[in-house]
C-alpha positions as a Markdown table, in Angstrom:
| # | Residue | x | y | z |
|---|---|---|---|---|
| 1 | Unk | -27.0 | 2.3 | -1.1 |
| 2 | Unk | -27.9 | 5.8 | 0.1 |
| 3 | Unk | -25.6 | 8.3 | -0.6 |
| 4 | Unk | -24.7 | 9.0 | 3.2 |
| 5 | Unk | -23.7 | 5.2 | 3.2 |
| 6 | Unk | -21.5 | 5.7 | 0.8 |
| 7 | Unk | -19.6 | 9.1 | 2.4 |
| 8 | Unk | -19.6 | 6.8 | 5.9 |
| 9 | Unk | -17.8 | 4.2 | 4.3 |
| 10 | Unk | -15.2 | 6.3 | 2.3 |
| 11 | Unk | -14.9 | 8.5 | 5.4 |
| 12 | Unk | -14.1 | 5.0 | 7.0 |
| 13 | Unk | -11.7 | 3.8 | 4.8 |
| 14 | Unk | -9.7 | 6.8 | 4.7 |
| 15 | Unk | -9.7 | 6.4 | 8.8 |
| 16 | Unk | -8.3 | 3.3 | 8.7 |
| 17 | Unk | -5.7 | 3.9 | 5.7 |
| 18 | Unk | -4.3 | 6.8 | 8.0 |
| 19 | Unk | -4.1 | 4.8 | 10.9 |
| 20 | Unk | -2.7 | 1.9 | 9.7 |
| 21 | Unk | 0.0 | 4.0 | 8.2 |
| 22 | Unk | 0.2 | 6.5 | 10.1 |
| 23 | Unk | 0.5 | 8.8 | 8.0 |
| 24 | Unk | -2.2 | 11.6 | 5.8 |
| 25 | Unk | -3.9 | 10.7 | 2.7 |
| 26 | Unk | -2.1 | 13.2 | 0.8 |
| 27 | Unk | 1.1 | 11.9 | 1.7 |
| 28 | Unk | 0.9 | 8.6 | 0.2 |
| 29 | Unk | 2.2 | 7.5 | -3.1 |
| 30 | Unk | -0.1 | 4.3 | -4.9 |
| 31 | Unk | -1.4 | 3.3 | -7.9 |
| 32 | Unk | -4.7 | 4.3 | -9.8 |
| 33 | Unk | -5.8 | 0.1 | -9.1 |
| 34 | Unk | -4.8 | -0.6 | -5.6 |
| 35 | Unk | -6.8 | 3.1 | -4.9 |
| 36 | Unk | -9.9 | 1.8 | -6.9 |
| 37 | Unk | -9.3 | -1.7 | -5.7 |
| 38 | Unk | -9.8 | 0.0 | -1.9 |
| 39 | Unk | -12.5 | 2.0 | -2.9 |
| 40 | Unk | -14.4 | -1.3 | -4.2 |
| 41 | Unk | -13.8 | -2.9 | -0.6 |
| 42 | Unk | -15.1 | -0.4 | 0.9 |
| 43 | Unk | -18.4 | -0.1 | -1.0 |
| 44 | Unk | -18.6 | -4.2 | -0.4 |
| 45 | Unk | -17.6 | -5.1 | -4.1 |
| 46 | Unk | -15.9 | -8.0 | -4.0 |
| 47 | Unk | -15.0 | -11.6 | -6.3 |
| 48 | Unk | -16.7 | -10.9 | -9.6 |
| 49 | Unk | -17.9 | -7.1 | -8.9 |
| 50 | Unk | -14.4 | -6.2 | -8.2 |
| 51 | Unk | -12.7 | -8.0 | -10.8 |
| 52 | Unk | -15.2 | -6.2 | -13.4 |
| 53 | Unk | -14.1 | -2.6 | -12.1 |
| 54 | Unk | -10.7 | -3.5 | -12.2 |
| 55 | Unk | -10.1 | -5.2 | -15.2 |
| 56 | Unk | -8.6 | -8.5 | -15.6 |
| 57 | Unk | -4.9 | -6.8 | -15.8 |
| 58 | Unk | -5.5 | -4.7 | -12.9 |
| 59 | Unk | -7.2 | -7.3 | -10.8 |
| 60 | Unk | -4.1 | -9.3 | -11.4 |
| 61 | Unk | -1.8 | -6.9 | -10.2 |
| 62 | Unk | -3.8 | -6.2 | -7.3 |
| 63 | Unk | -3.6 | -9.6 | -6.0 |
| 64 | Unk | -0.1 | -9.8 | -6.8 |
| 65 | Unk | 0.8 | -6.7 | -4.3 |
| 66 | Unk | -1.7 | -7.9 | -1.6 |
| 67 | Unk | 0.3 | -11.1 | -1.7 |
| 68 | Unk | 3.4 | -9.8 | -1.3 |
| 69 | Unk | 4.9 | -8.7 | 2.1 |
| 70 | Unk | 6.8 | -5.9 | 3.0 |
| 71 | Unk | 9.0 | -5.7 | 6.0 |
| 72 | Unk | 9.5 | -2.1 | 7.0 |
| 73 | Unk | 13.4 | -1.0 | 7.7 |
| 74 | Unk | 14.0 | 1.5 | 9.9 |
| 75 | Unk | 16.5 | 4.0 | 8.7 |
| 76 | Unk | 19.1 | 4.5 | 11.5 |
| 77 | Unk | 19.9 | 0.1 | 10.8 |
| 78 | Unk | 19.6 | 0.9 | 6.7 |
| 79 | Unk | 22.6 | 3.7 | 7.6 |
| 80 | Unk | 24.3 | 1.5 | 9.9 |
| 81 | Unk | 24.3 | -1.6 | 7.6 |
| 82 | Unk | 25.8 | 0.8 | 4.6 |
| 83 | Unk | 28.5 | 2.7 | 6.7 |
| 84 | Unk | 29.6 | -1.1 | 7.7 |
| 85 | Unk | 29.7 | -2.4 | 4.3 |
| 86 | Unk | 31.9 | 0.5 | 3.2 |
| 87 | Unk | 34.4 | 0.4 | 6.1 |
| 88 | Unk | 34.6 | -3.1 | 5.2 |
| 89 | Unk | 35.0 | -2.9 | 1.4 |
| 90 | Unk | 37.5 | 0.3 | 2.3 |
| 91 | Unk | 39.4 | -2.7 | 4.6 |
| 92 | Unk | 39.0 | -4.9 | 1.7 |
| 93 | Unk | 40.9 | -2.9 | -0.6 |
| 94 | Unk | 43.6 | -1.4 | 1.2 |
């Protein structure tokens, strides 16, 4: 793989990170494996190659998170659902 190959598909991956999340590389807070795990993806490691860079630990966990789904909450119903609960604990105990 040339070397300009390899900054395209970097470049590209970082593209798609920020747009998915909508929010700067810099910002984001992951660990060491799912960063390596991404950067194996993007350099078309995958199965065997990728399980090799990882590790067998760190392959593990990687699946593990990729399989797991996150449903985002946004914070004005996360207030809402707190202030509720402690009016009604507040109603509760008096």
């Amino acid at each position: 793989m040339e070397q300009q190959e390899v900054v395209a598909r970097l470049r590209s991956l970082r593209e798609e990170i920020e747009r998915d999340g909508e929010v700067r590389i810099a910002a984001l807070e992951t660990t060491f494996a799912l960063a390596l795990s991404d950067v194996c993806c993007a350099l078309g490691l995958a199965g065997e190659e990728h399980d090799e860079v990882l590790g067998r630990d760190a392959a593990a966990y990687v699946i593990e998170i990729r399989q797991t789904r996150f449903w985002p909450v946004e914070k004005d119903v996360e207030e809402e659902t707190a202030t509720v609960t402690l009016a009604e604990l507040a109603a509760v105990s008096a």
